[in-house]
N, C-alpha and C positions, 0 to 999 in steps of 0.2 A: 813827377806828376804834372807842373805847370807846363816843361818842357811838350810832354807829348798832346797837350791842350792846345797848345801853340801851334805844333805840328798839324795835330787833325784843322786847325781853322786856316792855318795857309792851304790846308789843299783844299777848302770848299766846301765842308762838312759842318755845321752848325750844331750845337748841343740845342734836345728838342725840351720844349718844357713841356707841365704834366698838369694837364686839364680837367677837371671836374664836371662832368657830365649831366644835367638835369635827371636823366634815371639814375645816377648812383644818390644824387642826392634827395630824390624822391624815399631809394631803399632805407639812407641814412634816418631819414625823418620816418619814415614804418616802423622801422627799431625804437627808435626813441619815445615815440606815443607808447608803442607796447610796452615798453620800461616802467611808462612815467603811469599807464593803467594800472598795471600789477601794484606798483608800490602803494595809489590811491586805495585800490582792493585791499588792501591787508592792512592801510592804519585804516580805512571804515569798520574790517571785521575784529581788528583789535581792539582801537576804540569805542567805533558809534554802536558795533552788533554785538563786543567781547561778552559783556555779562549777562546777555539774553542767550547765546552761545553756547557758554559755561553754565550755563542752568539748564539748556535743555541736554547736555550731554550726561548730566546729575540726576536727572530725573528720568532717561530713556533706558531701558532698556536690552538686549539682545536674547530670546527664548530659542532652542532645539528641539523642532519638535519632529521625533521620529517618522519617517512615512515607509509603510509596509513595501516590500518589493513584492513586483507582479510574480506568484508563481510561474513555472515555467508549463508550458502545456502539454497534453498526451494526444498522440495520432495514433489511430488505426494504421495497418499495414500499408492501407493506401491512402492515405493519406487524410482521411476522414477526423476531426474533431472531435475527441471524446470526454476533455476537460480542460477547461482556459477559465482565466480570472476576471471579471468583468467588472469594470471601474466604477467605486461607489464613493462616496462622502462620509468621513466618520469624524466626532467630534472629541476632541483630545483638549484635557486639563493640566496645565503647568501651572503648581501649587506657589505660591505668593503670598508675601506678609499680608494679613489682613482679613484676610479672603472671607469673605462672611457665608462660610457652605451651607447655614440652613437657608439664607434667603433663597439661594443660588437655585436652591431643590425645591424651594417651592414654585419658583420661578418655571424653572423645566419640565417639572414633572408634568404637568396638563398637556404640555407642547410632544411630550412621547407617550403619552398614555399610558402612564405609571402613576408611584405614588412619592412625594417627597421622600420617605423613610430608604424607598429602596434608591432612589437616585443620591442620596447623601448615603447610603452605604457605599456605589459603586464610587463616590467621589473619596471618602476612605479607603476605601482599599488598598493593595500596595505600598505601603508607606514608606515603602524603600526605596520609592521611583519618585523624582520629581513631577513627570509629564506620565499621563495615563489616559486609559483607553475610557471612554465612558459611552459612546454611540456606535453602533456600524450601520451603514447603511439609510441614511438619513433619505426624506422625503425632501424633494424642493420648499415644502412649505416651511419645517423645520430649518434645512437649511436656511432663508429669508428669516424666520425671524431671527436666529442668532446672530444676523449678519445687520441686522435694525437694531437689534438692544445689544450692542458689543459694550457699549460701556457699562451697562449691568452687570457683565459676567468676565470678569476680569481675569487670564490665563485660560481663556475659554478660545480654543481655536477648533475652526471646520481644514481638514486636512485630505486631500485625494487619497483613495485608497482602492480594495479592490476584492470583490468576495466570490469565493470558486462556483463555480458554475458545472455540471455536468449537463451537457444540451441533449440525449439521449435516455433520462431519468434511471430504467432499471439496469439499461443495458451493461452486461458486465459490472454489476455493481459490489459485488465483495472483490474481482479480481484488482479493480483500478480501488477502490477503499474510498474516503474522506477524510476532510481535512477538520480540526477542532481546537479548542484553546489550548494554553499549554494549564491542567491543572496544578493546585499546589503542591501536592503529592509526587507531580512528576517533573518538578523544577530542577531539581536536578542531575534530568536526563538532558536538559539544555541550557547548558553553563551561559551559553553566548548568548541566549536568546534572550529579548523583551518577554515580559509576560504577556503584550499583548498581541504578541506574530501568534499565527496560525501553522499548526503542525500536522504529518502525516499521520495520522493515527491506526491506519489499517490499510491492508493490501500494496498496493505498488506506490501510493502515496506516500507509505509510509517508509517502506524499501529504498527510495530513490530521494528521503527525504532531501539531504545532503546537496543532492543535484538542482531538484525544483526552487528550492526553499531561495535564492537570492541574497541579499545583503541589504540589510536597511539604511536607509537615505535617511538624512537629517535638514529639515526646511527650517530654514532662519527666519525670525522674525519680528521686530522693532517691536517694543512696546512701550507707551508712553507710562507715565509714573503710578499712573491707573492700573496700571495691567490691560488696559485694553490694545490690541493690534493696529498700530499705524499706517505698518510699510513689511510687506516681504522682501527681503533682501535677498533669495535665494536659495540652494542647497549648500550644503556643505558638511557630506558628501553626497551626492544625489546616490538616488538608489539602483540596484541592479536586478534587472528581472534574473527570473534564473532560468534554468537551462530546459530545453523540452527533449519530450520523449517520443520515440515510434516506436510502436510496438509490433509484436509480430500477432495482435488479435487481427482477426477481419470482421469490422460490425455487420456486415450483411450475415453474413454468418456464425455469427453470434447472437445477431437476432432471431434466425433461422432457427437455430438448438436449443435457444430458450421458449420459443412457441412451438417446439414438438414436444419440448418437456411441459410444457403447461397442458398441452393438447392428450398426451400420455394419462398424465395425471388425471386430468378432468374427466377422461373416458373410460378410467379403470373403475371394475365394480369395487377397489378396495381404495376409492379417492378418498373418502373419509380418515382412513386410516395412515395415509401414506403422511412425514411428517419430513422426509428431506430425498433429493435425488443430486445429482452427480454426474455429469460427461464431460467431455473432452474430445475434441479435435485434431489432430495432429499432423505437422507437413510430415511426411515419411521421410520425405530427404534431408531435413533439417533438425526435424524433433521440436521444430517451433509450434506453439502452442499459439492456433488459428481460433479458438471457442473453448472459452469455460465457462462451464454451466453448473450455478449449484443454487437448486431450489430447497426452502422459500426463497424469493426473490427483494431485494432493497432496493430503494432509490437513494444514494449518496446526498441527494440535492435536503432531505429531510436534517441533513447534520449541520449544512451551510443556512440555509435559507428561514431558518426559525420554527421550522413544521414540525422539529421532533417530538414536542410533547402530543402533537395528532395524532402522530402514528406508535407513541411508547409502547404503550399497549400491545399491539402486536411487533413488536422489534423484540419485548420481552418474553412472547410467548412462543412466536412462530420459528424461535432458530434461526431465521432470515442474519442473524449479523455474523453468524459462522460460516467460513465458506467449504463446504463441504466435500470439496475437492483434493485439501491438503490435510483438512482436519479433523472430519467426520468420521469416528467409527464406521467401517461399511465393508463389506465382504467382498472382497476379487471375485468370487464365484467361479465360474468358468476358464477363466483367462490363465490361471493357476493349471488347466490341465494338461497341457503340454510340456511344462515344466515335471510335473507329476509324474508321465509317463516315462520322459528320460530317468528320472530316479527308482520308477518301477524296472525299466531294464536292467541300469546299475546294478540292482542287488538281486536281483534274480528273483522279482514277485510275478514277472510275467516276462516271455519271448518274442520274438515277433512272430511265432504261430499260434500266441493265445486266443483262442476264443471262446465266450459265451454263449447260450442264448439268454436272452432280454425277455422276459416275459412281462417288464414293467417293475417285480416285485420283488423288494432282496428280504429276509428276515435275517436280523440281527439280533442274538439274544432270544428278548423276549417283545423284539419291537420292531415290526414290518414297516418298511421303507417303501416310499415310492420311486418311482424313475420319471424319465422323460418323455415316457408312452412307450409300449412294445416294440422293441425293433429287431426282434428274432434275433439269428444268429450275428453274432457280430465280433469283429477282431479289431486289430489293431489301429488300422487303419483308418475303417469305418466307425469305432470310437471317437477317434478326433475329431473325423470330419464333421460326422451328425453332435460332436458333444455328450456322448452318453453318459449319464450318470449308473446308471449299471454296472457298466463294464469299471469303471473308475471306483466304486466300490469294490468292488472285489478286488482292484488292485492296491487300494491300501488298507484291506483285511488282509491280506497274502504279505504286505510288508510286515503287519505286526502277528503274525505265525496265528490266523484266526482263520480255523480249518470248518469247512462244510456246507458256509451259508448257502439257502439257495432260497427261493421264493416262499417254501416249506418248514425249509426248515432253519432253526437257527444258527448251528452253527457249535462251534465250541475252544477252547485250550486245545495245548496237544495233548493227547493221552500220557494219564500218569502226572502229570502238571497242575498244580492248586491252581485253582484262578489269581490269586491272593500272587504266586509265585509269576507268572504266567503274565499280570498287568507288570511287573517290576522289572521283567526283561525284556523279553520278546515285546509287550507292546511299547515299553518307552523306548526300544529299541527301531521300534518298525516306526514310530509316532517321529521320531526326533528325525532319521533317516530324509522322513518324506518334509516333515518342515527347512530343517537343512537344507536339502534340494533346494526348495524355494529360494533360500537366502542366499547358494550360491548364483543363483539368476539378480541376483539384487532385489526379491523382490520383499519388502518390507523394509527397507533399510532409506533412510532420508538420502533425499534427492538432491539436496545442496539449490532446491527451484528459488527465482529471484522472486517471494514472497514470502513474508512473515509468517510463522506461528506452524510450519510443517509439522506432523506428529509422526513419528515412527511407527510400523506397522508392528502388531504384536501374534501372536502365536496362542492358542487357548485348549483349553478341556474341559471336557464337564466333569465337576466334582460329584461323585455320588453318594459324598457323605453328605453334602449343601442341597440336599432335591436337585441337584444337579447344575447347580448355578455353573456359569463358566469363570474360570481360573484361569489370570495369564499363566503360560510353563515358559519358565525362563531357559531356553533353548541352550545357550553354553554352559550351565551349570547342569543343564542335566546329561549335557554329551558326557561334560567331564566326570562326573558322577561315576555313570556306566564305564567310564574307560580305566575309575581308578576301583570300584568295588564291583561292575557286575551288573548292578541291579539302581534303580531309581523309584525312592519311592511316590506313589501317586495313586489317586484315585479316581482316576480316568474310565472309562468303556470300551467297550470294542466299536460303539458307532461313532468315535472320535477319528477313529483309523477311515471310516468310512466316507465321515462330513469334511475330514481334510482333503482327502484327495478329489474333493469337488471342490473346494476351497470357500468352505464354509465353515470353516476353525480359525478364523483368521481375519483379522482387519487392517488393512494396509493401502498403500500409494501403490499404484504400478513406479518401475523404476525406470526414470528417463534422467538425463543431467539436464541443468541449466545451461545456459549462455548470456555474455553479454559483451557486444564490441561496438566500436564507435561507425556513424555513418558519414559519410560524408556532408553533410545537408544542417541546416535546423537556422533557427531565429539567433542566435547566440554562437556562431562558427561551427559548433557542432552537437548532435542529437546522438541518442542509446538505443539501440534495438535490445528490449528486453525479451528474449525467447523461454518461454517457461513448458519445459517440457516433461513436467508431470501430469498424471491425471491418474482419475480415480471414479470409478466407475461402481455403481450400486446393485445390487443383484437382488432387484424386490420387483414388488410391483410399478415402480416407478422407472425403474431403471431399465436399458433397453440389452435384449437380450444375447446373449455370448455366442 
């Protein structure tokens, strides 16, 4: 090594020394303050701040207090708002040594206009929940003062929140439903839930609970030894709204179908008497359900907004909370006659050269029948098209072997045939045939529609040992009857044969399926087109005609 030191200095090359620069030594001395800081910081907070420190970390607190997620909202087919959540204030109690709950309620109760007794009930309640729901929906005024006397009311927090809104009041109001608490009775139907989230409790609310419903958030928040609120520190987890819906209604017309059903109603000389109706709109090409209509009429906003005990009264009276579309007893009427006719072909009660004349008037028995007004001679054809009830009589008198009715006359058995014999074959024979029919069109049979509470359509007779009340006829028990002895028995009439094949023996849905596939679109990556393609249509004075 000396050797080649030697070398390099004979030829001219000097070894360079290593200089210390005013900025490195500027950087050095940066380093060293910031050292000699931090170490000053931490003996002050050991020392001089340690036990003032350690006493507020003994005395503070950390509280969770749940915050509701924004439901997710419902659009009309084009895009129209037909339920969103609208951001309100509610006050929320996390229970605490000490807590002295009757001051607390007397304190409160004047500022909501209540009564101590019942604000220290809601402050019991729940006792299985730390933090609980006590206000929704608070005023600014209330808000302020809570937020002035915090150290009175210790566990006592104001929390963002959010209560459903329908901006539209009746429109479509049993299709889309309302939203309500979860009662005790029905806790558990939701394992997962707070008792004090809000739940679907009817129509597509309540259908798509699952979806709308979001996930609850939990707001952190400091409390000092008092209980009272310091410092928010955050969520953790915040909350998730949930998911929206487009629907395949269109409010314009659905507004539309509920003021011609109001305007029907209102115009009939039998408006008094009329106590529910039923339509439906339908895309042809989709079977999407554009307007459902089922009077009396609700406003959803009565269940959210505190008005229900205004309107109880009539909510209990009026039927208004049934929606009469999926679940209301109500006769197909007409719509059932074309069905009819193919089962009249089937068994050979009429051909396609039968004809009538209509004179208006059938006698059956001992009991004359009207029609749809005179319309002379009439076949097959011209049946359909005008809807005769005439001619559709005789065709399911002719199914259940019920020979001669005419305007005159009424009619009879076959000859040599008991009556007694004569209802137990031939008519549950001709009666099941023509309800049958029907069922093989799907019509009575549930729809699988994305709404709650569907009813199956039934099949009926009049009993005439009961003055004639009507009697479901359970349909498969009496094919199979007839097919293993013969005969079924019953107490039915020949104007059963008659009223069915107008479809007036019968309560039922028409039959459409449902659907439901994703869109592309929504507040949350993606939204549901719910298509509900049932309906149910009434055959009275309300209802509009077949």
């Amino acid at each position: 090594m000396k050797r080649k030191r030697r070398e390099k200095t004979e030829l001219g090359v000097k070894p360079q020394k290593r200089v210390l620069t005013p900025r490195i030594g500027f950087v050095y001395g940066l380093v060293f303050l910031s050292l000699t800081s931090l170490i000053v910081r931490l003996g002050y907070l050991q020392i001089g701040k340690g036990s003032t420190l350690r006493q507020e970390a003994m005395t503070t607190s950390l509280t969770k207090i749940p915050v509701m997620p924004a439901r997710g909202w419902m659009f009309d087919r084009n895009g129209n708002l037909l339920a969103y959540d609208q951001p309100i204030y509610s006050v929320y109690l996390t229970r605490m040594k000490n807590q002295n709950d009757q001051a607390m309620a007397n304190q409160l109760a004047p500022w909501f206009n209540t009564t101590p007794a019942h604000v220290l009930q809601l402050m019991q309640a729940q006792p299985g929940y730390a933090t609980i729901s006590l206000f929704k929906n608070i005023t600014p005024k209330q808000l302020a003062l809570i937020e002035e006397n915090h150290s009175n009311f210790p566990g006592l927090n104001v929390v963002a929140d959010s209560q459903r809104i329908y901006p539209n009041g009746d429109l479509a109001g049993q299709a889309l439903g309302y939203v309500g608490p979860i009662m005790p009775g029905n806790q558990k139907q939701y394992p997962n839930y707070l008792p004090s989230q809000s739940v679907g409790e009817t129509g597509l609310e309540a259908e798509y609970e699952s979806l709308l419903q979001g996930k609850v958030g939990y707001q952190v928040v400091e409390n000092n030894i008092g209980g009272t609120p310091v410092k928010n520190v955050g969520y953790s987890p915040a909350p998730t709204s949930g998911d929206n819906l487009v629907l395949t209604l269109d409010g314009r017309l659905q507004a539309e179908a509920q003021q011609q059903m109001q305007n029907m109603v209102t115009s009939s000389a039998f408006s008094s008497s009329i106590t529910q109706g039923a339509a439906v709109v339908l895309n042809v090409h989709t079977g999407g359900v554009l307007a459902m209509v089922s009077y009396p009429y609700l406003d959803p906003n009565w269940y959210t907004n505190g008005s229900f005990v205004k309107h109880a009264q009539y909510l209990q009276t009026s039927g208004a909370q049934v929606n009469n579309v999926i679940y209301g007893a109500l006769y197909p009427g007409s719509t059932v006659k074309p069905a009819n006719l193919i089962t009249g072909l089937t068994y050979g009660a009429i051909t396609p050269s039968t004809t009538i004349y209509d004179t208006n008037w059938t006698m059956i028995g001992t009991s004359l029948r009207p029609g749809d007004g005179a319309a002379g001679l009439t076949g097959v054809l011209k049946a359909v098209a005008i809807s005769d009830d005439t001619f559709f009589y005789h065709l399911g008198l002719n199914l259940g072997q019920w020979i001669g009715s005419t305007a005159t006359t009424g009619g009879s058995q076959p000859a040599g045939m008991s009556y007694t014999h004569w209802l137990e074959t031939d008519f549950a024979k001709g009666i099941t045939e023509l309800f049958q029919g029907e069922a093989n069109f799907g019509l009575g049979q549930l729809t699988g529609i994305d709404l709650p509470g569907e009813q199956k359509g039934s099949f009926y007779i009049e009993n005439s040992t009961e003055k004639y009340k009507e009697v479901n006829l359970n349909l498969k028990k009496a094919e199979q009857t007839i097919k293993n002895t013969g005969r079924f028995v019953n107490y039915g009439t020949p104007v059963d044969l008659a009223f069915g094949a107008i479809g007036q023996s019968h309560s039922r849905p028409l039959s459409w399926r449902s659907m439901l596939r994703p869109l592309p679109m929504g507040a949350n990556g993606y939204s549901r087109i719910c298509s509900r393609k049932c309906c149910h249509r009434k055959r009275s004075q309300a209802a509009m005609p077949a």
